[in-house]
C-alpha positions in Angstrom: -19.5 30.5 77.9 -21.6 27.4 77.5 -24.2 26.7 79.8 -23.5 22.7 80.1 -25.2 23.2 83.7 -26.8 26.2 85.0 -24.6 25.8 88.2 -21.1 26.4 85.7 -23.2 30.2 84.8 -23.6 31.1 88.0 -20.3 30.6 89.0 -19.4 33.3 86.3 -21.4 36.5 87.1 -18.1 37.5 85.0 -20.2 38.0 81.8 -20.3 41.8 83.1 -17.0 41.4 84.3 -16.0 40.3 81.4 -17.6 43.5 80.0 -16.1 45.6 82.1 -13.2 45.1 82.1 -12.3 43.4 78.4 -10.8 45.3 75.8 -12.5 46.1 72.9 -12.3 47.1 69.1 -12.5 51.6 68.8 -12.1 51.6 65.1 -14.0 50.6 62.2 -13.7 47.0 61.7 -12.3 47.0 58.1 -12.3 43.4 55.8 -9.0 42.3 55.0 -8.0 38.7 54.0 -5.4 36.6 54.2 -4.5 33.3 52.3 -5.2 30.7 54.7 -2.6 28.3 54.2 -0.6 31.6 55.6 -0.4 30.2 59.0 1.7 27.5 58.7 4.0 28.6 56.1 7.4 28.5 58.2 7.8 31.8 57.0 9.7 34.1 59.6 9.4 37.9 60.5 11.5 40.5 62.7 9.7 41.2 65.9 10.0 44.5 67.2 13.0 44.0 69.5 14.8 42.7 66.0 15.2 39.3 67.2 13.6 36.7 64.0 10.4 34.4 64.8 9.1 31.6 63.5 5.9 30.4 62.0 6.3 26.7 62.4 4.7 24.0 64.5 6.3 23.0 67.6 8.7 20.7 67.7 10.1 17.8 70.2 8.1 18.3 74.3 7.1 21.3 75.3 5.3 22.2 78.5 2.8 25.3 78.3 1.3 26.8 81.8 -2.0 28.6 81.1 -3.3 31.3 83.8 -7.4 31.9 82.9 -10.9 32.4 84.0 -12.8 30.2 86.8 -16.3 29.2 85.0 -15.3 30.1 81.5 -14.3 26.8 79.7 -13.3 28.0 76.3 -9.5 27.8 76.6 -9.6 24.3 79.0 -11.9 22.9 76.0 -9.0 24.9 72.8 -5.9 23.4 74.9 -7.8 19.9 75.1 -7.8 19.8 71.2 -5.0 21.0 70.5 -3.0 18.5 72.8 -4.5 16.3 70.7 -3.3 17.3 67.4 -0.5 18.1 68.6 0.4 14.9 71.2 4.1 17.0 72.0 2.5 19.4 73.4 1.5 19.1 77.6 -0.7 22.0 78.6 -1.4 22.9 82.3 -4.0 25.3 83.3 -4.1 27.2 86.2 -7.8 29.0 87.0 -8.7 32.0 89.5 -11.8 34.0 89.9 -11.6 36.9 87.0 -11.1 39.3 89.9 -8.1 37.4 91.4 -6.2 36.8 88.2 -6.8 40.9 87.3 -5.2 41.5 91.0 -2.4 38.9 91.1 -1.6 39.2 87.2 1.4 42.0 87.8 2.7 39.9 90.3 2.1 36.3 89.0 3.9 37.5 85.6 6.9 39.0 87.5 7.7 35.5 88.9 10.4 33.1 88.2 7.4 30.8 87.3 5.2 33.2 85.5 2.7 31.4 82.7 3.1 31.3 79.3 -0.2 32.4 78.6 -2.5 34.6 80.9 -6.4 36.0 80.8 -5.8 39.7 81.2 -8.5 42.4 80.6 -6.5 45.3 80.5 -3.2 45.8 79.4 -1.7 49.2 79.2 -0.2 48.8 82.9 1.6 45.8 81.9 2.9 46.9 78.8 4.4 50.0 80.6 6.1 47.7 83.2 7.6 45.1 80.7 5.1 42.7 81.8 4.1 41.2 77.8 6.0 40.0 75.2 6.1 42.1 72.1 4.0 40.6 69.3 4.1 42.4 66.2 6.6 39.4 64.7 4.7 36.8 65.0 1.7 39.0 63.8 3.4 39.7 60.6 4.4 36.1 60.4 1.0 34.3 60.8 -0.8 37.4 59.0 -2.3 38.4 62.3 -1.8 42.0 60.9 -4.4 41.7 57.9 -7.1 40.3 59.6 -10.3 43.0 60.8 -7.9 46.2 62.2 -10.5 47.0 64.9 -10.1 43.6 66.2 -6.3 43.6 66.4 -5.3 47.5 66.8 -7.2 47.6 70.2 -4.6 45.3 71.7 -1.4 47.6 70.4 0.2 49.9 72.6 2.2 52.8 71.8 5.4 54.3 73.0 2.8 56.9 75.1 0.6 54.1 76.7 -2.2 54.9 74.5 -4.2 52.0 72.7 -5.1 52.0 69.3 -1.2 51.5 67.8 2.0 51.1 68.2 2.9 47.1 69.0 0.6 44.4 69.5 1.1 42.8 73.2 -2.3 40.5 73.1 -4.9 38.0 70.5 -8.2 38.0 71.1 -9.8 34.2 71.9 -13.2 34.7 70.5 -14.7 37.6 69.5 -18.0 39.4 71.1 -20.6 41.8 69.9 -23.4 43.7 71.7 -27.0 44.3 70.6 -30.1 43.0 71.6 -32.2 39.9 72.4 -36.0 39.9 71.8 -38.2 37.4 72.8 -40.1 36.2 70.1 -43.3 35.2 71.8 -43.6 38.9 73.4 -42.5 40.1 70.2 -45.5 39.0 68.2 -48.0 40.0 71.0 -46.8 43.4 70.8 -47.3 43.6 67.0 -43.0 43.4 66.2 -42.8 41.8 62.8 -39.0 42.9 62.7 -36.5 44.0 64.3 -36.5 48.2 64.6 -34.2 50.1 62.1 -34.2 53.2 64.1 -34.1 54.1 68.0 -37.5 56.0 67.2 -38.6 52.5 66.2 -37.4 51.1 69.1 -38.7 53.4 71.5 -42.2 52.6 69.9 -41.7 48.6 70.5 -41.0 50.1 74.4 -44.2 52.0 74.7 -46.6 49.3 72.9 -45.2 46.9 75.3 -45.5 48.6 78.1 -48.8 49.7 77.3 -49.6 45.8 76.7 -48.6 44.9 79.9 -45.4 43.5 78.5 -42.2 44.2 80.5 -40.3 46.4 77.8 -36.6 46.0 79.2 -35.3 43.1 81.9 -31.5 44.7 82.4 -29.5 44.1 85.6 -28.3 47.2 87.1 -27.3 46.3 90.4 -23.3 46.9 89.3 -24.2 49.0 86.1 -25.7 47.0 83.9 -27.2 49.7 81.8 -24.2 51.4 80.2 -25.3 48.5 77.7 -28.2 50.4 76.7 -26.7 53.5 77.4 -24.3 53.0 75.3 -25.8 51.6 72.6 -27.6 54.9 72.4 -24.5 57.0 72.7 -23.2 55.0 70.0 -25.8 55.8 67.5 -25.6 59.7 68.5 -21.6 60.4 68.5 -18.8 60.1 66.8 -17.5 56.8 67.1 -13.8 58.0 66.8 -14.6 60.4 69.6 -16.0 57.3 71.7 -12.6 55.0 71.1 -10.3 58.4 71.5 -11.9 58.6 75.1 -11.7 55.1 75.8 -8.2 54.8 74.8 -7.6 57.8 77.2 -5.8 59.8 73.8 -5.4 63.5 76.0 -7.8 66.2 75.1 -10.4 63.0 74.6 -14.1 64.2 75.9 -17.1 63.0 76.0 -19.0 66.0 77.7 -20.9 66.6 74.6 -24.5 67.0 73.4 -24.5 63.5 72.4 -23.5 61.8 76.0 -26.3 64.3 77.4 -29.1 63.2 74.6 -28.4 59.2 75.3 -28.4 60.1 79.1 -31.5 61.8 79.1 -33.0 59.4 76.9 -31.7 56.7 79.7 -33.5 58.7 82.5 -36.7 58.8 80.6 -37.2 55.3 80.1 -36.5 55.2 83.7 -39.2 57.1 84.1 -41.8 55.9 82.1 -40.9 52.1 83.7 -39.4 50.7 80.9 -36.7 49.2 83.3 -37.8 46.7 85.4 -39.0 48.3 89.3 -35.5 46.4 90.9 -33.5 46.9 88.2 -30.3 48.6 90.2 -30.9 45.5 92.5 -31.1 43.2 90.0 -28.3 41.1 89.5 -26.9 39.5 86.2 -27.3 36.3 86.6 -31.2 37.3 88.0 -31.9 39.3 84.6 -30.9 35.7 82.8 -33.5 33.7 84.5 -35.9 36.4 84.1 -35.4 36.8 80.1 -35.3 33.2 80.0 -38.5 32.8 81.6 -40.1 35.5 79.3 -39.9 38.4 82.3 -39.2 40.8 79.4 -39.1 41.4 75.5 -35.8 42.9 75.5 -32.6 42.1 77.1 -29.0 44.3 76.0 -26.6 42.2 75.9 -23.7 39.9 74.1 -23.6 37.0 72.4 -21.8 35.3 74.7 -25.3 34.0 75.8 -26.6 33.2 72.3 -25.6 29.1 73.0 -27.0 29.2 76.7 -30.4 30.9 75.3 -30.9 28.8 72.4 -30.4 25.9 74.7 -33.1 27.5 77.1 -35.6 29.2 74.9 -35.2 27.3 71.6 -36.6 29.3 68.6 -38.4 31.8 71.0 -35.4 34.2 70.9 -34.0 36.7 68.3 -31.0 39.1 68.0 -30.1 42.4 66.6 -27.7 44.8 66.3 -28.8 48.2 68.2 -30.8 50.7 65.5 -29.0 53.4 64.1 -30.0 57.0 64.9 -31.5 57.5 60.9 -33.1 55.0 58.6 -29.8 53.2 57.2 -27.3 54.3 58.9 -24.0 52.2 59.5 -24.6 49.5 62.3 -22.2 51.0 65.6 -21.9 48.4 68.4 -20.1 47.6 71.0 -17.5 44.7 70.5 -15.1 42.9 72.8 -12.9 39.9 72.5 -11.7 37.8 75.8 -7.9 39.1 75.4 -4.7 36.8 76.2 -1.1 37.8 76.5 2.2 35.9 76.4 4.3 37.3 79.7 7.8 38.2 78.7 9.3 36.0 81.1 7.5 33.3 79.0 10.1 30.7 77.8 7.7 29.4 75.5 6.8 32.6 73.7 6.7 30.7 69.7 5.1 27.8 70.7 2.0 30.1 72.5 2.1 32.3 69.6 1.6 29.0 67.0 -1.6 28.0 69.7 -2.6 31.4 69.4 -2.8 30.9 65.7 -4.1 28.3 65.8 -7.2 29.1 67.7 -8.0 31.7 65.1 -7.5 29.4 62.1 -7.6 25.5 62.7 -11.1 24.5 61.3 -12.0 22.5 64.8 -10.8 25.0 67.0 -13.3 27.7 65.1 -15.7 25.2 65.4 -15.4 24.8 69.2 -15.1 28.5 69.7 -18.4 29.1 68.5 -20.5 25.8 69.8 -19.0 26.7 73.4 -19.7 30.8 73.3 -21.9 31.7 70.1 -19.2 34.4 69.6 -17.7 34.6 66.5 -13.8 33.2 66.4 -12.2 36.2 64.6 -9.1 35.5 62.0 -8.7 35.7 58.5 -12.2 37.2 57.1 -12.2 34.6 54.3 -12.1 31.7 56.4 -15.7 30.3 56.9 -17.6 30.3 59.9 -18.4 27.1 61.2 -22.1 25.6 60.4 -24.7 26.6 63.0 -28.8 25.8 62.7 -30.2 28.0 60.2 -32.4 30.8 62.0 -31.3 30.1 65.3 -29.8 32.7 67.7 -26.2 31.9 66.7 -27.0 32.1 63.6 -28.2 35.4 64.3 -25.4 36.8 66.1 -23.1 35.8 64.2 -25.0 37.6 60.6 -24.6 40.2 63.1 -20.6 40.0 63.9 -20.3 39.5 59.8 -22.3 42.7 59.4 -20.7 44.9 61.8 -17.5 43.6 60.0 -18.5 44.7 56.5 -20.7 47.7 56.7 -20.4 49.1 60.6 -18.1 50.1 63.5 -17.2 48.3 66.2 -16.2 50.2 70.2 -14.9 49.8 73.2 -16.8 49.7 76.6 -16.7 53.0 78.3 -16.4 51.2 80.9 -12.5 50.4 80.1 -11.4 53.8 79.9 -10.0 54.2 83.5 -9.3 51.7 86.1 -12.0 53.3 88.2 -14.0 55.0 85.8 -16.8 52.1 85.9 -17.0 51.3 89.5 -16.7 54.7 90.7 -18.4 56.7 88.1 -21.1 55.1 85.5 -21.9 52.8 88.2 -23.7 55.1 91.1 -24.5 57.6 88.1 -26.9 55.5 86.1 -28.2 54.2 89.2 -29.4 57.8 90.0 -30.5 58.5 86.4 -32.7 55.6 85.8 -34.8 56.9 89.6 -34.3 60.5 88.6 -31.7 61.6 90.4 -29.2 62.7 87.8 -30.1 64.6 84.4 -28.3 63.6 81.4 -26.4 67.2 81.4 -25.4 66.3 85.3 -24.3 62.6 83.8 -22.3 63.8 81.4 -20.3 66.5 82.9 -19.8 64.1 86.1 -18.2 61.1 83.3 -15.5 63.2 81.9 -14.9 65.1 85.3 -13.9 62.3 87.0 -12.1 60.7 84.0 -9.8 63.7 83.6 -9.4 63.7 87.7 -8.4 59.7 87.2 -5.9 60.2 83.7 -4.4 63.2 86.4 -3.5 60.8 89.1 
């Protein structure tokens, strides 16, 4: 989201909405290329239901009715461009509040009139009633099938409602990753030459700047806010796999384990030792912004999604990394989520979408665009480059860190996707009471999968 005006931000406390309630990549993210001039080849594929697709541009007027976010101008800015290079092409767009389009999207893509192409967080539901189109043609026309798997196989469904495979029913349009900004300034009174390569590292920075009177953590928590650092920690301690199998809601999935218990415990006792801000499960999102921005705190957990609107605010006075591994040199694990977009079925537009779609993920200006509006990196083939960005700047940063987590790490899902209520009702009020000492990680923990299991039963 670029902050062309403050005012455009605030309309979108959806940053966390767009946490909680995107999907996200559970599987390694493996390198795999594809030839670039791939996409526009013509060439045609079988989709799933048998019927053949095709590659090519569009041809003659076509009329395209887009359904997306309020305050998040990515796709207005992608459809503007690509209306240009392709002048026989009219799009209209259509925005609601994030929570309204998640509400009316069963509905809205049941119509006679339902949208060609819609914003939708969660997609298991919908796939289950018929609602998306079935994309696994036109993924292995275009190639979409050898980009990064943990960026496409998060977005298949299988026979069994379970994520993770089976066919693909959505594209990502611009893909995030978690970690964590530091302010420079505080950085350098504290004594932090570089970023930590270990949480024992990290937890050092914490205590030297809270002993310097430096605010170690500025982290919203009014709606949850911490399960960014809370899972950052859990995914340094478990099993990845074990993480997406739960998130993905695969039966027998648990995360009642040692490791949820350690990372809660270790949540609670920064609590306690007031490395979170006084108000933090009052503080709001858009209130942690100003305060970072402002230099309220040397570390902020969050996504890059804000690495445009802070370089615009604090210029060279802010860095980014990936969160530390458990163990010196241990493989990067962070969570990574891409705004997700699906074509209804009752879509009568269903190629051309899928050629925009492409497109997004391959045309050179619509790369470029992606990443001056959001920071985030724009996904597709892994040998396409990325678009130029000022050297050491906090783009430049997070996006080193996208290519990393790409080559050498894992990327997972939110906890906070697993259920529809999981979040709201569950790691919500539960890491409110940890961070005040209320809860104990054991309590946490056996609490999360409780309920989970109690929602997967309903």
């Amino acid at each position: 989201m670029s902050r062309s005006s403050s005012q455009e931000r605030r309309q979108t406390p959806g940053i966390s909405r767009r946490w909680v309630l995107s999907a996200a990549a559970g599987v390694a993210l493996t390198a795999a290329c594809s030839a670039p001039g791939s996409s526009s080849s013509g060439a045609g594929a079988k989709s799933a239901a048998g019927r053949t697709v095709s590659a090519a541009a569009p041809k003659g007027p076509v009329t395209l009715n887009f359904y997306v976010e309020t305050g998040f101008p990515l796709p207005v800015k992608l459809a503007e461009e690509f209306q240009k290079q392709y002048p026989n092409v009219k799009i209209k767009i259509r925005q609601d509040q994030f929570a309204v389009i998640t509400q009316n999207a069963p509905r809205v893509m049941a119509s006679s009139d339902a949208p060609d192409l819609i914003r939708i967080p969660t997609i298991v539901a919908s796939v289950k009633d018929g609602l998306l189109a079935d994309l696994d043609g036109y993924a292995r026309a275009y190639g979409w099938d050898t980009y990064s798997t943990g960026l496409i196989d998060q977005m298949r469904v299988s026979e069994k409602g379970v994520r993770g495979s089976g066919p693909l029913y959505a594209l990502g349009i611009g893909y995030n990753v978690t970690g964590i900004f530091y302010n420079k300034n505080l950085a350098a009174r504290i004594g932090m030459k570089n970023p930590p390569g270990t949480v024992a590292e990290l937890e050092s920075l914490l205590a030297r700047a809270k002993k310097a009177g430096v605010q170690p953590i500025v982290q919203f928590n009014d709606i949850g806010g911490i399960n960014f650092p809370f899972q950052a920690l859990l995914n340094q301690y478990e099993d990845p796999k074990k993480i997406a199998d739960w998130v993905f809601d695969k039966p027998g999935a648990d995360l009642d384990t040692p490791a949820t218990v350690k990372a809660a415990d270790k949540i609670a006792s920064w609590g306690a030792k007031g490395y979170f801000t006084p108000d933090a499960n009052a503080l709001t999102y858009t209130d942690m912004m100003s305060r970072f921005e402002k230099g309220g705190g040397l570390f902020m957990f969050n996504g890059d999604w804000e690495s445009q609107n802070l370089a615009k605010s604090m210029g060279k006075n802010v860095g980014f990394f990936l969160a530390p591994p458990a163990s010196a040199g241990g493989r990067p694990v962070a969570m990574s989520a891409p705004a997700t977009y699906a074509i209804p079925t009752k879509s009568k537009n269903v190629a051309t979408v899928a050629f925009f779609l492409n497109w997004v993920h391959t045309n050179s200006r619509a790369r470029k665009i992606i990443v001056d509006v959001t920071g985030s990196s724009p996904g597709g083939p892994t040998d396409l480059a990325l678009p130029a960005v000022p050297g050491g700047s906090v783009v430049a940063q997070t996006l080193q860190a996208t290519n990393t987590l790409a080559k050498k790490g894992v990327a997972v899902d939110f906890t906070a996707n697993a259920t529809a209520g999981i979040y709201a009702n569950t790691i919500k009020p539960e890491l409110q009471k940890l961070i005040t000492g209320r809860e104990t990680g054991a309590g946490f923990a056996k609490k999360l999968q409780a309920d989970y299991e109690k929602e997967l039963s309903q």
